[in-house]
Residue, then its C-alpha position, 0 to 999 in steps of 0.5 A: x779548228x780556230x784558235x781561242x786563247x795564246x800564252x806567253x811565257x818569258x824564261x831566262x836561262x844562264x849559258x855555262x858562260x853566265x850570261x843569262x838569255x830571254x827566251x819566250x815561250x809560245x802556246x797557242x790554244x785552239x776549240x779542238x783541244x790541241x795546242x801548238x808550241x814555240x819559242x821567241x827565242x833570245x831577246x837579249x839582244x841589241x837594241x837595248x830595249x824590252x818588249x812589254x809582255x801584256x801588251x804583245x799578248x793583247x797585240x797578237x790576240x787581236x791577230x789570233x783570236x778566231x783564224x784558222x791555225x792552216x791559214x799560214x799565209x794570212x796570219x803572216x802577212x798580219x804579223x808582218x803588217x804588225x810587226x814589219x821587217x827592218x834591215x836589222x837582223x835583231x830586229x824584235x819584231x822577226x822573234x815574235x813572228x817566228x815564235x807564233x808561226x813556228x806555233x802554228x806549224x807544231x799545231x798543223x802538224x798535231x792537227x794532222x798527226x805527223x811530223x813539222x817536217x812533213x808538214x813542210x814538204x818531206x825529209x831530204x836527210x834526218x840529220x845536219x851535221x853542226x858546229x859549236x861556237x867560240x866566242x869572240x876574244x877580247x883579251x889574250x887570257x880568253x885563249x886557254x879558256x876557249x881551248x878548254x871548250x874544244x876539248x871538253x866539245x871534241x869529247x862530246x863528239x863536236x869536232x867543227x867549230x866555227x870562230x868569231x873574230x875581228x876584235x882582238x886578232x892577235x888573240x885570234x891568230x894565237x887560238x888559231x896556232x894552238x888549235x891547229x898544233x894541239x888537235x891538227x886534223x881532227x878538229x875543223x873550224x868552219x867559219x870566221x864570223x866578223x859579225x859586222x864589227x870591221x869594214x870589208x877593207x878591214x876585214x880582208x887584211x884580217x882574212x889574210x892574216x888569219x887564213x894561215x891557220x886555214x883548219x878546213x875553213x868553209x867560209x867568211x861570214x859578215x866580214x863588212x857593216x850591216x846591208x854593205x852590199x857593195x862591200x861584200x861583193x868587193x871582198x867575194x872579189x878578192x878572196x877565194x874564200x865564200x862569202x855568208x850573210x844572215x838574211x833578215x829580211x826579203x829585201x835585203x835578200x833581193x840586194x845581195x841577189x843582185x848584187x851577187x854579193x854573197x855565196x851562201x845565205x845564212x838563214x835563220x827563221x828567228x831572223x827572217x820571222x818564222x818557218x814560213x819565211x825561212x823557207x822562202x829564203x830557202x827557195x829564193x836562194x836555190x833560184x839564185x844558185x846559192x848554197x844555204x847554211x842554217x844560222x842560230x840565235x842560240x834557241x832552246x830547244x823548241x826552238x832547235x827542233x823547229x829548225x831541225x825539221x827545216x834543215x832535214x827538208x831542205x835541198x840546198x844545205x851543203x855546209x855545216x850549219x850552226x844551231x847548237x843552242x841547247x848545248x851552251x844553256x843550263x837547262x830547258x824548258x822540255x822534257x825531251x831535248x833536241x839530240x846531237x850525237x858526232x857533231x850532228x844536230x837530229x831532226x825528232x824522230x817522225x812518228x811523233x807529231x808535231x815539233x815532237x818536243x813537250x814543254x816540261x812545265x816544271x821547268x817552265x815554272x823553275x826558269x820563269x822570270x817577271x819580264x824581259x828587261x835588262x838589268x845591269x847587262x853591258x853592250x860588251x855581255x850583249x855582243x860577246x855573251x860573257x858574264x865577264x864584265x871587264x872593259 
């Protein structure tokens, strides 16, 4: 089998919020027939600047064109020659190698008639228990809003939720408060994201301030600056609480190792730059004696779908994961959307080949945008993923 032909197709969603996400859609064809699926899922993302879709397409044929799909590893160590880890988690180049290596594992699996997840190894459960996010507060008035959110995803069966914080703590403690006196235990929040906004100095006054509410807190992710490893490991010191970190790249994965700077690794494949890396993440983790979360970007569901397959294979997930992309857009690309059911993310079922997701192509024509640039979106929308533009 070798691959002939690549598609890219670039999509812009709206949230429910109103923030419109860019996503790209991945087609790989091959001289069998068979095409394999993916997704470079949400490029509205800092750094503030757009990929030209034409000349990725031509870059990536140069790579494709010709190679055998089975040939993980080669076309990997292409990509990553290409396009090259940074130590930043949005770092462009991980989204396109994820959206073309979760292709060519769809296309192996189809290849082969069975399921990604067998493709990577077997399950080791058929579903993950995930949570819904609420996003950062900025103003007091953000509260009642967000509160609304956990009753209208408490009905839908979320009952774990995770909070970014860290920029307005007061409106933080008081969403807190309200949480745990209008839902008590039937509601859990499972992490405090800080996303890197404070120094772990900073962070730790906050942790204290907010562990208050503690509604069955599992752990703190990012509460200090991109690659501060010392400043992770100075905080695990002085908290009882676990400390999580995204990986986005094998380098700074061997840094907090060292260091022994965090407890739970974040591990994303959009992040880290595919199936193939994330699960190498996975393992470098479980030789470490570190528990793994699965992260999100957000993704679509082809996206999820990918993965829910990891997640399902993996051994060392002992936390609640994040990946609820599809529950905060619109619409889709699909005809077949990823399924939560009690707050569970399902892999697809495993007699269906492949991810077992297929592309709607009407709804890639409805959703279908010319490029992926910017517009007059503002570092605010960027970071908080609001349509509120108010300063």
């Amino acid at each position: 089998m070798k691959i002939t032909d690549l598609e890219l197709h670039a999509v812009g969603i709206p949230r429910h919020t109103g923030f419109v996400n860019k996503h790209v859609i991945v087609k790989i064809h091959t001289d069998e027939g068979l095409t394999g699926i993916g997704e470079m899922s949400d490029f509205s993302h800092l750094p503030l600047y757009s990929v030209d879709l034409h000349d990725l397409k031509q870059g990536l044929l140069s790579i494709l064109l010709g190679q055998n799909p089975f040939d993980l590893m080669k076309i990997n160590k292409e990509l990553t020659d290409n396009f090259p880890e940074t130590m930043y988690y949005y770092e462009k180049g991980s989204f396109i190698r994820n959206g073309i290596d979760n292709a060519l594992h769809d296309l192996c699996a189809k290849y082969l008639d069975i399921s990604v997840s067998d493709f990577l190894g077997g399950r080791v459960k058929e579903k993950i228990k995930v949570c819904y996010p609420i996003f950062r507060h900025r103003f007091s008035e953000e509260v009642e809003s967000n509160l609304d959110v956990v009753r209208q995803k408490l009905e839908q069966g979320f009952d774990v939720f995770r909070l970014y914080v860290g920029k307005n703590l007061d409106a933080d403690e008081e969403f807190l408060s309200r949480v745990k006196e209008e839902f008590g235990s039937r509601v859990r929040i499972k992490s405090y994201d800080f996303s890197h906004l404070l120094n772990w100095k900073d962070a730790h006054r906050a942790i204290k301030r907010l562990t208050k509410y503690d509604l069955g807190l599992e752990m703190i992710e990012s509460p200090a600056p991109r690659n501060d490893f010392d400043g992770l490991y100075q905080l695990r010191l002085k908290t009882d609480y676990p400390i999580s970190e995204h990986v986005w790249s094998f380098k700074q994965q061997q840094e907090m190792i060292k260091k022994d700077a965090i407890d739970i690794f974040n591990i994303s494949p959009v992040f880290i730059g595919g199936l193939t890396s994330a699960k190498k993440a996975a393992y470098a983790a479980e030789v470490a004696s570190k528990d793994v979360v699965l992260g999100t970007t957000q993704e679509l569901s082809v996206g999820t779908a990918a993965m829910a397959h990891l997640g399902c294979s993996l051994t060392n997930i002992n936390h609640t994961s994040d990946p609820t992309g599809p529950e905060l857009y619109v619409g889709d690309v699909v005809k077949n959307r990823v399924t939560y059911k009690d707050g569970y993310l399902y892999a697809p079922d495993r007699s269906v080949k492949g991810l077992g997701i297929e592309l709607d192509e009407s709804l890639l024509a409805k959703y279908q945008v010319p490029d992926l640039s910017w517009d007059n979106v503002t570092v605010h929308q960027l970071q908080d993923r609001t349509a509120d533009t108010k300063s």
